[in-house]
TORVOKOL-202549 format. One record per residue (C-alpha): x, y, z; residue number from 1; residue in three letters. Coordinates in steps of 0.1 Angstrom, whole numbers. Layout:
% TORVOKOL-202549
<atom east="X" north="Y" up="Z" num="NUM" residu="ALA"/>
...
This chain:
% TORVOKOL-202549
<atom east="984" north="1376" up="996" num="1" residu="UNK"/>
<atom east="980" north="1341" up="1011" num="2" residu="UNK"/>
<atom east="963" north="1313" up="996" num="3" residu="UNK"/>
<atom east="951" north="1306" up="1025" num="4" residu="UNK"/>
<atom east="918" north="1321" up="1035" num="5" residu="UNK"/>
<atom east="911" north="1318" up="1074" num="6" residu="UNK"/>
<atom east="873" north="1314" up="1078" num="7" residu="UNK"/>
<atom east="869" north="1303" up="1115" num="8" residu="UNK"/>
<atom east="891" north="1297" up="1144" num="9" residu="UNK"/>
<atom east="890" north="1283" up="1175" num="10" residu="UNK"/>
<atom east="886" north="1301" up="1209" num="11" residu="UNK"/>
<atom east="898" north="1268" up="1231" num="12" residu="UNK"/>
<atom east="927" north="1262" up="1210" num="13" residu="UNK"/>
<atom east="950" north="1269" up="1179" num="14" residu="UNK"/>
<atom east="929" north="1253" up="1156" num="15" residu="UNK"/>
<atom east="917" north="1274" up="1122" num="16" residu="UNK"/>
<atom east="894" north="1264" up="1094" num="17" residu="UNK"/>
<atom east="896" north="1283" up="1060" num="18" residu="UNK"/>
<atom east="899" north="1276" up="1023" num="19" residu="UNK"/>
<atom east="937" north="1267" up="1004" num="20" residu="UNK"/>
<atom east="929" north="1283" up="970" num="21" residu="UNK"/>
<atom east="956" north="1268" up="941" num="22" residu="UNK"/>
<atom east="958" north="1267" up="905" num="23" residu="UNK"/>
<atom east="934" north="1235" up="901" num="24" residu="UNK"/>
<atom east="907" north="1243" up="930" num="25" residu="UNK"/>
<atom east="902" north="1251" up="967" num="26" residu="UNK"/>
<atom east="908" north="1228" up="999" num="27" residu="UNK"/>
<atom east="890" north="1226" up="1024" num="28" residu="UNK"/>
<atom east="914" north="1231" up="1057" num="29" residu="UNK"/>
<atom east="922" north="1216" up="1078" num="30" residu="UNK"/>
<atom east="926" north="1188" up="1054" num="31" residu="UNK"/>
<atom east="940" north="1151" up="1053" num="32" residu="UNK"/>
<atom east="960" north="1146" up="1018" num="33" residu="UNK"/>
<atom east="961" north="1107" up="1009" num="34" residu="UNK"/>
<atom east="991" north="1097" up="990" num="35" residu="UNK"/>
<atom east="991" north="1092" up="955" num="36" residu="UNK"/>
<atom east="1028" north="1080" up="958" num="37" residu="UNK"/>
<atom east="1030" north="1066" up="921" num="38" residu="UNK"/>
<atom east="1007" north="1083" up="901" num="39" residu="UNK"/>
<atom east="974" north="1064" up="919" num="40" residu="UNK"/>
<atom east="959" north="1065" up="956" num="41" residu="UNK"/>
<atom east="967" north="1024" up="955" num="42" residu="UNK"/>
<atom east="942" north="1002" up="943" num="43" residu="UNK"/>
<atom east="921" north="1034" up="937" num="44" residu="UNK"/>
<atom east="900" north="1052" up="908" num="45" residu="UNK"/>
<atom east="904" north="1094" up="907" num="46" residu="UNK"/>
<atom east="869" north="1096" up="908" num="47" residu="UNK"/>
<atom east="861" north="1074" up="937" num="48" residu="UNK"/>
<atom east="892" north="1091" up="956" num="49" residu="UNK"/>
<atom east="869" north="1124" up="950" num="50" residu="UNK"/>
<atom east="834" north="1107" up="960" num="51" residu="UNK"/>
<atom east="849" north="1103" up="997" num="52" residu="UNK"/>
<atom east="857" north="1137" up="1000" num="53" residu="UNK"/>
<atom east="891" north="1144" up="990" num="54" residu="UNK"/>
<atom east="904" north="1177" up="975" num="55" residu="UNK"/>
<atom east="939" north="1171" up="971" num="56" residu="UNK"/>
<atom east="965" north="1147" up="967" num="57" residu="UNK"/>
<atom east="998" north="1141" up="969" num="58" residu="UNK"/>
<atom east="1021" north="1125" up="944" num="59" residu="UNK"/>
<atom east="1059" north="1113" up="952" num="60" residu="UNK"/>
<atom east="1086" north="1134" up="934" num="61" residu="UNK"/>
<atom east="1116" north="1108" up="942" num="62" residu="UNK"/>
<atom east="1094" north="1083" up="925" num="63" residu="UNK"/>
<atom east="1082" north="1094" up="896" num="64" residu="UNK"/>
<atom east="1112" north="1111" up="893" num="65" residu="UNK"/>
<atom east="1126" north="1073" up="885" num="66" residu="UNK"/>
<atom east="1094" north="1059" up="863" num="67" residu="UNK"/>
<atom east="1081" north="1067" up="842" num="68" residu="UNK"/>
<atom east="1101" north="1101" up="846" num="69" residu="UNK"/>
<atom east="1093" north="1138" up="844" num="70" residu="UNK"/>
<atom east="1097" north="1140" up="810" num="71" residu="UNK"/>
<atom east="1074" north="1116" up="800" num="72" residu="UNK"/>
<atom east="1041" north="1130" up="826" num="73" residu="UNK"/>
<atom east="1052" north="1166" up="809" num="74" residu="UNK"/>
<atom east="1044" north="1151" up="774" num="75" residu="UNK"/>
<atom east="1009" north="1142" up="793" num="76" residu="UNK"/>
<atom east="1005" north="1178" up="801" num="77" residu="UNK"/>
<atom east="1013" north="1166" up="837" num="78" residu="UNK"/>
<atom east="1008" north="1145" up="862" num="79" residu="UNK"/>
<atom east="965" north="1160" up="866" num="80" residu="UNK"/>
<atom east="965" north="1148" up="833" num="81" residu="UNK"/>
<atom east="987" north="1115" up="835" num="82" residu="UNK"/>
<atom east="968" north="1098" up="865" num="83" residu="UNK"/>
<atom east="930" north="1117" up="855" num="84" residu="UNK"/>
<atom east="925" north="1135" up="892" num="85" residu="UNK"/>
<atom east="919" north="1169" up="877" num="86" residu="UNK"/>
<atom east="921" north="1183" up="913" num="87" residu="UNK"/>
<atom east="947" north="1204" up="938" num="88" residu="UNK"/>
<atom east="979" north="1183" up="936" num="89" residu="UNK"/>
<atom east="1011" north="1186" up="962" num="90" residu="UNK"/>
<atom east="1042" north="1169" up="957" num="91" residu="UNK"/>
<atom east="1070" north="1160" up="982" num="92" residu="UNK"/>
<atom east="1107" north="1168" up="974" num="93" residu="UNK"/>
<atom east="1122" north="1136" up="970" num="94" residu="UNK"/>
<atom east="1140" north="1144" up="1006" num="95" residu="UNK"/>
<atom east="1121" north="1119" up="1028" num="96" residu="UNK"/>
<atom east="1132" north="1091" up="1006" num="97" residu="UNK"/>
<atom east="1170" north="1100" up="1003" num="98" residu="UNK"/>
<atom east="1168" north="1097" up="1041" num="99" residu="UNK"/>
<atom east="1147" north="1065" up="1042" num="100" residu="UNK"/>
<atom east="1179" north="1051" up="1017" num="101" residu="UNK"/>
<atom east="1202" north="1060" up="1036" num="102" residu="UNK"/>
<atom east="1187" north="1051" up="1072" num="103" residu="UNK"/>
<atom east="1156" north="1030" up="1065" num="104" residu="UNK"/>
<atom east="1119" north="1045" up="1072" num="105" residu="UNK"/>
<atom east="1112" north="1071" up="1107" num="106" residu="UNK"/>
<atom east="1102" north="1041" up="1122" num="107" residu="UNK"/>
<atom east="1133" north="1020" up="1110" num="108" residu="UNK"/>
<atom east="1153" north="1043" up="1127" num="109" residu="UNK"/>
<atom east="1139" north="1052" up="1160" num="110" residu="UNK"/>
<atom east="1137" north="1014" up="1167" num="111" residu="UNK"/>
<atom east="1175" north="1010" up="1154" num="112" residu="UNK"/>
<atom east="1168" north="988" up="1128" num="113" residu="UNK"/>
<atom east="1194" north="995" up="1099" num="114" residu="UNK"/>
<atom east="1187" north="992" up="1062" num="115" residu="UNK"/>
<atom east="1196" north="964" up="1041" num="116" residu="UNK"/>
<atom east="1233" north="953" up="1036" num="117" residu="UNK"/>
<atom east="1262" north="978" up="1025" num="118" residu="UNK"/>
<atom east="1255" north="968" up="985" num="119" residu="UNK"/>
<atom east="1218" north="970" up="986" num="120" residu="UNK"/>
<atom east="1199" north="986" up="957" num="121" residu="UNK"/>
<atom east="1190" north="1018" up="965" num="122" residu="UNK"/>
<atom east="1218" north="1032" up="988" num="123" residu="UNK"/>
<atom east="1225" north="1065" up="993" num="124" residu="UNK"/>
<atom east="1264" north="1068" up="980" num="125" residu="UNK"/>
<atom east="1270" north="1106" up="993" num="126" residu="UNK"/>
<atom east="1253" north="1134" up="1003" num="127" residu="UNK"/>
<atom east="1267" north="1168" up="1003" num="128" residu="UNK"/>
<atom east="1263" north="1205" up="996" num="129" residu="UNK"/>
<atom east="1254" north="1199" up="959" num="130" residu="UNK"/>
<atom east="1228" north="1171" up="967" num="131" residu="UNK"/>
<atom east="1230" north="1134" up="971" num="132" residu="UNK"/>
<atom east="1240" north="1107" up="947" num="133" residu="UNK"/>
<atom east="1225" north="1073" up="947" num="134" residu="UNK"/>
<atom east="1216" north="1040" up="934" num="135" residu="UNK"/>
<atom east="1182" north="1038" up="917" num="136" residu="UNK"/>
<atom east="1158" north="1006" up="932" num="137" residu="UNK"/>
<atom east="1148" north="1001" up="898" num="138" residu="UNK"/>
<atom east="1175" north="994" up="879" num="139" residu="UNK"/>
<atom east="1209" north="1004" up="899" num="140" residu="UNK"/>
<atom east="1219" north="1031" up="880" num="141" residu="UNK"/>
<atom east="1235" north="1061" up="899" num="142" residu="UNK"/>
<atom east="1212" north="1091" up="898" num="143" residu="UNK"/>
<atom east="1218" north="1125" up="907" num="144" residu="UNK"/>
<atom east="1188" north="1145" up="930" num="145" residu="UNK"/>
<atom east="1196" north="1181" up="944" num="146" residu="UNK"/>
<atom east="1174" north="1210" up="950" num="147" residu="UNK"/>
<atom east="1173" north="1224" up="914" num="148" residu="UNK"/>
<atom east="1166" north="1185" up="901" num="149" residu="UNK"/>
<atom east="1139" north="1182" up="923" num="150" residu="UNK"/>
<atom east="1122" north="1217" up="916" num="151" residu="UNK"/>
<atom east="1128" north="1210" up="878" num="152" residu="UNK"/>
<atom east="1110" north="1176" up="885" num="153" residu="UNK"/>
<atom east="1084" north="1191" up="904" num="154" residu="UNK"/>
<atom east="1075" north="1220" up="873" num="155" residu="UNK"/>
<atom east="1074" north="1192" up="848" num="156" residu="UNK"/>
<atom east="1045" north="1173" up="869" num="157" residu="UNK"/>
<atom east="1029" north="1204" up="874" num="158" residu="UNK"/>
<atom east="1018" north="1197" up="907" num="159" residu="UNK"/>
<atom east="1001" north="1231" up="923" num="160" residu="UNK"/>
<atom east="1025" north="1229" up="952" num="161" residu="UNK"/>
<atom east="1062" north="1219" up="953" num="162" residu="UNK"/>
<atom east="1082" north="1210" up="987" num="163" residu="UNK"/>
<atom east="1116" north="1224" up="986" num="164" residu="UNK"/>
<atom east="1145" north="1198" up="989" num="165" residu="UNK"/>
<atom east="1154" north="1193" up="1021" num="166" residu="UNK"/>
<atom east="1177" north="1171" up="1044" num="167" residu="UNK"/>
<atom east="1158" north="1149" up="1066" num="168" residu="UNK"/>
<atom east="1178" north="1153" up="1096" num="169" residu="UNK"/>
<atom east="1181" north="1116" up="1114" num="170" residu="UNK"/>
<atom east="1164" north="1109" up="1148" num="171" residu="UNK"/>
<atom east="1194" north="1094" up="1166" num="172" residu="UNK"/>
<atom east="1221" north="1121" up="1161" num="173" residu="UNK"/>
<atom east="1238" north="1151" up="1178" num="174" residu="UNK"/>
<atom east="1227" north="1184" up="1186" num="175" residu="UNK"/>
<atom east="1256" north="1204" up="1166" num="176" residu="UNK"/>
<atom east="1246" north="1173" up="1135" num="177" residu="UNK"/>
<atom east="1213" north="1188" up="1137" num="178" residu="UNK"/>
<atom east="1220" north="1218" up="1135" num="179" residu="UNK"/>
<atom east="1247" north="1216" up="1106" num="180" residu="UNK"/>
<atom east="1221" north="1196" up="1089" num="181" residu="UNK"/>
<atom east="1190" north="1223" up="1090" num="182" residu="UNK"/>
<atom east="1215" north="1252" up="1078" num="183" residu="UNK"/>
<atom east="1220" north="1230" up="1047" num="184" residu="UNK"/>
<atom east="1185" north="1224" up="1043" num="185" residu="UNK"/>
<atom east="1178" north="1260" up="1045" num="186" residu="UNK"/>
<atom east="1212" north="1265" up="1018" num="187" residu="UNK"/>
<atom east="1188" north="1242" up="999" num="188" residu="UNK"/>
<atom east="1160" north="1261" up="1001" num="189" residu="UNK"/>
<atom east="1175" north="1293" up="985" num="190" residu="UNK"/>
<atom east="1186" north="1272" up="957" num="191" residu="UNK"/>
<atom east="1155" north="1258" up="952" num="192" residu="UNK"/>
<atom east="1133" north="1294" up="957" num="193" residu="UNK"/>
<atom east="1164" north="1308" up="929" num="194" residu="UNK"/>
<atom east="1153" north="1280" up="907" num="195" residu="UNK"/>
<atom east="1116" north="1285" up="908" num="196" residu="UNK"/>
<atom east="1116" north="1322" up="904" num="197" residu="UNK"/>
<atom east="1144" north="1318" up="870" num="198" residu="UNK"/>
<atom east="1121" north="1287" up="859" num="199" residu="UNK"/>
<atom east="1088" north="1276" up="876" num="200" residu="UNK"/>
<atom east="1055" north="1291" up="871" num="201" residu="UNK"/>
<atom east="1040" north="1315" up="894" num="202" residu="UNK"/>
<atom east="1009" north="1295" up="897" num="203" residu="UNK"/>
<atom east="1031" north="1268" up="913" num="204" residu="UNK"/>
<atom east="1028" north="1277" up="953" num="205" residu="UNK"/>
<atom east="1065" north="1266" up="972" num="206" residu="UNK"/>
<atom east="1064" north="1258" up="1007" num="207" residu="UNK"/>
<atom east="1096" north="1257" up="1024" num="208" residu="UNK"/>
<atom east="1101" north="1228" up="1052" num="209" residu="UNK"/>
<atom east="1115" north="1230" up="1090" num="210" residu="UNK"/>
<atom east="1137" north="1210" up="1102" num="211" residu="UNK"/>
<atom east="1159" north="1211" up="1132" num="212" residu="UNK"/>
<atom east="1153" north="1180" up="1154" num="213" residu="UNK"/>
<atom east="1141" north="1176" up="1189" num="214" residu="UNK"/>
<atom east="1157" north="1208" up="1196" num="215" residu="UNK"/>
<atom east="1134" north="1233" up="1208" num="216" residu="UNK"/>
<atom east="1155" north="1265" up="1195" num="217" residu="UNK"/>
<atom east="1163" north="1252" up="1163" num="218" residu="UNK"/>
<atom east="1128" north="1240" up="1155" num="219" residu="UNK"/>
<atom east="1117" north="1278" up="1163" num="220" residu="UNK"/>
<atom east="1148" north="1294" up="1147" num="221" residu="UNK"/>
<atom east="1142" north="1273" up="1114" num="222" residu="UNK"/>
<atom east="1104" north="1283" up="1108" num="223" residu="UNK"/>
<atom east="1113" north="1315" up="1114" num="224" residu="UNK"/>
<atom east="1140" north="1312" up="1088" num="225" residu="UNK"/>
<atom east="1116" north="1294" up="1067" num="226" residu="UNK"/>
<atom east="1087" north="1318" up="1070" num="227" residu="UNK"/>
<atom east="1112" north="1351" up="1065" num="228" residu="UNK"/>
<atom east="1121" north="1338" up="1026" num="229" residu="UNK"/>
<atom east="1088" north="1344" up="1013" num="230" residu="UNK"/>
<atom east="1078" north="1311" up="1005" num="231" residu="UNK"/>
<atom east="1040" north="1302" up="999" num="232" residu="UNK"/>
<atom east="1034" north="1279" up="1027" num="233" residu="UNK"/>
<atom east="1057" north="1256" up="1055" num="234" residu="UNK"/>
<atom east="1056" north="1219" up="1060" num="235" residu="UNK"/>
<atom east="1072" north="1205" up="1093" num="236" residu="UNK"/>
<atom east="1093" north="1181" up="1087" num="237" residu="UNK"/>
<atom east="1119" north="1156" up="1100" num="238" residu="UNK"/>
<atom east="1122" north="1130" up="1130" num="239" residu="UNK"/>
<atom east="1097" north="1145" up="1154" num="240" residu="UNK"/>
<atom east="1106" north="1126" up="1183" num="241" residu="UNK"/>
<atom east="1104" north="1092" up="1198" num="242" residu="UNK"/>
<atom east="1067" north="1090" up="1208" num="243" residu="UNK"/>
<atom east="1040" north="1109" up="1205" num="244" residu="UNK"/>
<atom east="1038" north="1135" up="1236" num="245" residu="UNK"/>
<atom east="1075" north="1147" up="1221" num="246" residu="UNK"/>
<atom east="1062" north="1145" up="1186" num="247" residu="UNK"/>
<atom east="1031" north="1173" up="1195" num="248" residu="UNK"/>
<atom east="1056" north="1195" up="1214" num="249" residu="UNK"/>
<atom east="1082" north="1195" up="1186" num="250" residu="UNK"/>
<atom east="1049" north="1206" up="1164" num="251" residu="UNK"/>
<atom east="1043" north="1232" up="1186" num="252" residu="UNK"/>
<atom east="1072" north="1247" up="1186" num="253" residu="UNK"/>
<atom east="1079" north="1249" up="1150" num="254" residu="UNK"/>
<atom east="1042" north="1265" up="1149" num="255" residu="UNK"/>
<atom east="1051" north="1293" up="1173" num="256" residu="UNK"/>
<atom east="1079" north="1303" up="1146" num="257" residu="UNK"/>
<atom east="1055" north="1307" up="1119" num="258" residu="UNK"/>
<atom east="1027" north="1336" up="1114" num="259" residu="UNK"/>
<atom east="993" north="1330" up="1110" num="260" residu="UNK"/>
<atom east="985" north="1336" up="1074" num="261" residu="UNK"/>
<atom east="1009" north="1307" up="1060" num="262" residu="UNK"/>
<atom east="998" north="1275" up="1054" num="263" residu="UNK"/>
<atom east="1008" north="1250" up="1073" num="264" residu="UNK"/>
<atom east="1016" north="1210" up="1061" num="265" residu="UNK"/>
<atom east="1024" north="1185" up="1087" num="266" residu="UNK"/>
<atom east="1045" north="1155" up="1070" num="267" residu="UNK"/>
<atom east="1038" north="1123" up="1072" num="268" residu="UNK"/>
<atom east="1015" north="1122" up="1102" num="269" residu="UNK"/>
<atom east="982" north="1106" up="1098" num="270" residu="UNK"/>
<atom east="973" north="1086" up="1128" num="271" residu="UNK"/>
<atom east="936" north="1096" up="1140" num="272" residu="UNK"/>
<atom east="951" north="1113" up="1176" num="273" residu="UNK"/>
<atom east="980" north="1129" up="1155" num="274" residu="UNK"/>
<atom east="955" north="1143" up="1134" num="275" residu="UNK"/>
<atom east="929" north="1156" up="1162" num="276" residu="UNK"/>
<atom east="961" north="1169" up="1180" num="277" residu="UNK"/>
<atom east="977" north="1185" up="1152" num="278" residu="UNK"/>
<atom east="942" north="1202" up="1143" num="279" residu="UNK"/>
<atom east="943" north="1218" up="1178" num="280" residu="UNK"/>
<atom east="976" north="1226" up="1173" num="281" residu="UNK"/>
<atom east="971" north="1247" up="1143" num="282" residu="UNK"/>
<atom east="978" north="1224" up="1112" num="283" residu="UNK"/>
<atom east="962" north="1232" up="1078" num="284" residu="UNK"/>
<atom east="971" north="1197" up="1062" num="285" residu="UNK"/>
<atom east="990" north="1167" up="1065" num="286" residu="UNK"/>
<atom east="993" north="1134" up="1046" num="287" residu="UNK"/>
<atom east="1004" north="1101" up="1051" num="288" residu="UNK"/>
<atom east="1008" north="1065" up="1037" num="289" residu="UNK"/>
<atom east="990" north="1052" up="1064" num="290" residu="UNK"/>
<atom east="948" north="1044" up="1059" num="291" residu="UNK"/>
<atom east="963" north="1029" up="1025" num="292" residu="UNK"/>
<atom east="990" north="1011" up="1040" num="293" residu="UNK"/>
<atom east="966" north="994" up="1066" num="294" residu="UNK"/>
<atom east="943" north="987" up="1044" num="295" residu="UNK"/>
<atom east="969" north="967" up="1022" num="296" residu="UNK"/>
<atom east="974" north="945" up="1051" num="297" residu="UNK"/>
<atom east="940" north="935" up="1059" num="298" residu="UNK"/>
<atom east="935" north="963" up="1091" num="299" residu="UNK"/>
<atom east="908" north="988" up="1091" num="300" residu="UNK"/>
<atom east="903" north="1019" up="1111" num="301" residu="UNK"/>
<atom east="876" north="1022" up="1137" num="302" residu="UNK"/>
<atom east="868" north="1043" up="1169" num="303" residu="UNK"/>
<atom east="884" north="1030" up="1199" num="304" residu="UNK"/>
<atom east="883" north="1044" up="1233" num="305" residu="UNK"/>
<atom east="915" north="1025" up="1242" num="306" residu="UNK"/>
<atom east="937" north="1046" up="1214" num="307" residu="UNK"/>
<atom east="947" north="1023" up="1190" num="308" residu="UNK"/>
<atom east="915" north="1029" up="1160" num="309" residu="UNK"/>
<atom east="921" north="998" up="1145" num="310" residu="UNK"/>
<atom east="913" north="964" up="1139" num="311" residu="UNK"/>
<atom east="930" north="934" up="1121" num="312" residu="UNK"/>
<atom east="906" north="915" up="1098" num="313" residu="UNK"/>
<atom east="929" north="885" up="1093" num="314" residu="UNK"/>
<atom east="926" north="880" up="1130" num="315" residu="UNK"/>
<atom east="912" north="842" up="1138" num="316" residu="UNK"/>
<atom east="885" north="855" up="1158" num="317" residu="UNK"/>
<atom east="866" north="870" up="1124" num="318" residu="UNK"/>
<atom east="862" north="840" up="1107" num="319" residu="UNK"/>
<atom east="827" north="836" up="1116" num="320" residu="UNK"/>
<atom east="821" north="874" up="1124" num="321" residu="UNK"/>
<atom east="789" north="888" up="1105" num="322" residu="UNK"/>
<atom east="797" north="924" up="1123" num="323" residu="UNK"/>
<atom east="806" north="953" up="1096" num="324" residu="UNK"/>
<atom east="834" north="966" up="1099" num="325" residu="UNK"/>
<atom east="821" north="998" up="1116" num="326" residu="UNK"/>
<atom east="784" north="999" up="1126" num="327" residu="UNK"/>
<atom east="766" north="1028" up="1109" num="328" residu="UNK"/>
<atom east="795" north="1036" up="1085" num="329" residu="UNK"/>
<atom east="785" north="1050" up="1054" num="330" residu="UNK"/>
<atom east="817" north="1038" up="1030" num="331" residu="UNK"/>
<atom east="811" north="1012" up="1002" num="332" residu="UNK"/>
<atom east="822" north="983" up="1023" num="333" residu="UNK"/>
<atom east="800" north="987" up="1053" num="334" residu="UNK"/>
<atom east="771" north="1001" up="1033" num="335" residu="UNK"/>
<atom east="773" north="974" up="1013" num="336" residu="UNK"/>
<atom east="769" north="950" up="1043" num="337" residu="UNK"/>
<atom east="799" north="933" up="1037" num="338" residu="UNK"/>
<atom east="810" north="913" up="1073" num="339" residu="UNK"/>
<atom east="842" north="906" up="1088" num="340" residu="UNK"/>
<atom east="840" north="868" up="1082" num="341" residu="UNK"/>
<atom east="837" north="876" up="1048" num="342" residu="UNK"/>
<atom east="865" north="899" up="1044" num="343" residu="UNK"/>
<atom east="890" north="880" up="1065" num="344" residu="UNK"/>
<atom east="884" north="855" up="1038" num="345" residu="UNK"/>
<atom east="894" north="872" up="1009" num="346" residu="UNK"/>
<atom east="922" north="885" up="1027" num="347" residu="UNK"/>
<atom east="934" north="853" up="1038" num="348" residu="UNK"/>
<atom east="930" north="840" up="996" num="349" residu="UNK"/>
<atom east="949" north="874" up="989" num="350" residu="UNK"/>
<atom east="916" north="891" up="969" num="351" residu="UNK"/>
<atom east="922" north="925" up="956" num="352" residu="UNK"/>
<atom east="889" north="931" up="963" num="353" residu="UNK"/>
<atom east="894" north="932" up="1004" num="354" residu="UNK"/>
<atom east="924" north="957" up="995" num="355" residu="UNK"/>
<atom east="902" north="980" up="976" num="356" residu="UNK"/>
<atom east="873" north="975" up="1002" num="357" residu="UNK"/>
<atom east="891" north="983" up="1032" num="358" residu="UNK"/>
<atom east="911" north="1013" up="1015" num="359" residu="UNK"/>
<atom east="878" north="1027" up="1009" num="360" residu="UNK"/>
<atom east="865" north="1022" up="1042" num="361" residu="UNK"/>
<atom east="897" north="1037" up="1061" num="362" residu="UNK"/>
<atom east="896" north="1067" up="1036" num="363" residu="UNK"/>
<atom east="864" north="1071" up="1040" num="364" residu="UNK"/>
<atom east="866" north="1069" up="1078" num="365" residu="UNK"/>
<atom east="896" north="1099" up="1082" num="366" residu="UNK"/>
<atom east="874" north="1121" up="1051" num="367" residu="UNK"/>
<atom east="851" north="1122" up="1077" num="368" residu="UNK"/>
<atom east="870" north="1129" up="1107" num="369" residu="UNK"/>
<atom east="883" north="1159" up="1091" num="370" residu="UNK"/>
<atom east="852" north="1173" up="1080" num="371" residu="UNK"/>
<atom east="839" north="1169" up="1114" num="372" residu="UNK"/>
<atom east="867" north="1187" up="1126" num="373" residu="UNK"/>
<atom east="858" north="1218" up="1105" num="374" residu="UNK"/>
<atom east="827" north="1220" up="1112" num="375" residu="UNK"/>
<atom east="833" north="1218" up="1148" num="376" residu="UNK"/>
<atom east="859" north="1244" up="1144" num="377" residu="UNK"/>
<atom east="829" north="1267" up="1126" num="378" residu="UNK"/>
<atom east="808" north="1260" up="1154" num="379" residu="UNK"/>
<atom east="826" north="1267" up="1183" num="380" residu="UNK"/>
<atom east="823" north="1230" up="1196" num="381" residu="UNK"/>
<atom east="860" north="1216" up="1186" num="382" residu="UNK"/>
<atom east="869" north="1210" up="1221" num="383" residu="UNK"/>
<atom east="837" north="1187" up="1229" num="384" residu="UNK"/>
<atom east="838" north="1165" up="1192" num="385" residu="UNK"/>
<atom east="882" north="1163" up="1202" num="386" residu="UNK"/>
<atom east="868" north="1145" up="1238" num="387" residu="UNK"/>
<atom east="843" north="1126" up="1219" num="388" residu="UNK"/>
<atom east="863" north="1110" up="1196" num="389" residu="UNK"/>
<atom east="889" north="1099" up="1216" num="390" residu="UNK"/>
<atom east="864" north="1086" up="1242" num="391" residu="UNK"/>
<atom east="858" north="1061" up="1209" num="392" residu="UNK"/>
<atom east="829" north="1082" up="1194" num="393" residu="UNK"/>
<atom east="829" north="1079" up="1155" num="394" residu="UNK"/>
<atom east="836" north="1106" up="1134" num="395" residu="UNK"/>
């Protein structure tokens, strides 16, 4: 039985609403999972994480793998326990990050920009069928991840749904590089599914992940690979193209390849057009760095007709702004009148506080897009509040 529980759909589109039922709670779907990369939603208290509207999080395997270590959460009873959010947890593979070593962020490398220097800290030294071999950016030391480390890792946080290890195939290679690279990562996935069933608990959901590129067959071949072992849910995964219209059509074709009753994760997407589009396309979830990572650097989402839904407070022309961030917007920082003159100031002294304010105000901002997705999706209306809010309307 899936634990995913379809409760509306739409007629104008792909889009589904339901309930993801795990070991620690439900989610409400379709869902946007902030990133609790270390431990902590950055600069961020559980409960307030909750008091937006969050069900689930999403905590960084490759990370915590390296500190504190798995060991030392399992002696907490788990990561729930260890960081206090006593709520639905997913956590990544470790993957994503052995390809960001090895050839810097998605971004990085659409744009060419190589990582640092042949002896930097945190180079991938060699990947291959076993797993990949590295050098910790804590310390230097060579570490070991493969799929059973990264399952092991995963049971020890106790997270209530593990990403298989996979390799994140790069954006600028070949067709028959693709390819080679998604038959390994589906290799990986039996290894990691062999694991789980010898060793994990069965109130661990394991979601396999599609790869295969910008390649329209492969994509489609690999969820349907995916989806045929049995696994609890699918994340897409990988370089998804080099702008946005590519990015939607490599979604949809790695939808197409799975059936409806799975659960579907989109990785690392979190834009607020991504997210509309993937909704219509059928996503249940996704997750992304993105509303924190804005926040840390002083920008703050907002509706805008023109497509960008953002706004950078350490711009000049704040300094004597006494607009809100967002008019009408119920988070802490606008309800609390707080005005952009005042937090382009504290962001220009480096105050924590403007971190923390604006992370709240862009989480706050995407909780609510989502839940006015789903209850568009109930009513019937999804195509009307999709126009709306790219028109600029707010969420």
């Amino acid at each position: 039985m899936s634990a995913l529980q379809i409760l509306h759909r739409d007629p104008g589109s792909q889009a589904r609403a339901g309930v993801l039922r795990v070991a620690h709670g439900e989610v409400r779907t379709p869902a946007f999972v902030p990133l609790a990369t270390k431990g902590t939603v950055k600069g961020l208290e559980p409960r307030e994480v909750a008091a937006l509207g969050y069900d689930m999080v999403l905590g960084n395997t490759f990370h915590l793998f390296l500190e504190p270590g798995p060991d030392l959460i399992a002696r907490f009873d788990g990561l729930h326990e260890f960081m206090g959010w006593r709520r639905p947890i997913i956590t990544d593979s470790g993957g994503f990050q052995v390809f960001s070593m090895g050839h810097g962020t998605v971004a990085d490398e659409i744009k060419g920009r190589a990582p640092s220097g042949p002896d930097r800290i945190g180079r991938v030294l060699a990947i291959d069928e076993q797993g990949v071999r590295f050098r910790s950016y804590i310390d230097g030391s060579e570490r070991f991840m493969g799929p059973e480390t990264s399952m092991e890792v995963q049971a020890k946080l106790g997270s209530d749904i593990a990403l298989v290890f996979d390799e994140c195939t790069p954006f600028h290679v070949d067709r028959e590089y693709t390819a080679r690279s998604t038959q390994r990562t589906h290799r990986w996935l039996d290894r990691c599914l062999a694991w789980h069933d010898a060793n994990g608990s069965q109130d661990q959901l394991v979601y396999g992940i599609v790869q295969g590129g910008v390649h329209e067959d492969l994509r489609i071949a690999s969820a349907q690979e995916v989806a045929g072992r049995g696994v609890g849910g699918i994340a897409i995964g990988g370089s998804l193209g080099g702008e946005k219209a590519q990015m939607y059509e490599v979604v949809g074709w790695a939808i197409s390849g799975i059936d409806e009753a799975r659960p579907r994760h989109l990785l690392g997407i979190g834009d607020v057009d991504d997210l509309i589009r993937g909704v219509e396309l059928g996503v249940d979830t996704f997750d992304c760095a993105m509303p924190t990572r804005l926040g840390r650097h002083g920008v703050a989402i907002v509706p805008d007709p023109a497509g960008r839904w953002r706004v950078d407070l350490t711009a000049a022309r704040h300094k004597e702004s006494h607009e809100p961030i967002m008019e009408g917007c119920p988070c802490p920082a606008c309800s609390a009148g707080h005005s952009r003159g005042y937090l382009r100031y504290l962001l220009k002294n480096r105050e924590l506080t403007a971190v923390r304010l604006l992370t709240l105000h862009n989480l706050a901002y995407l909780a609510r897009l989502m839940a006015g997705l789903r209850a568009a999706i109930a009513a019937g209306t999804l195509a009307t509040q999709a126009a709306a809010l790219r028109a600029g309307a707010a969420p």
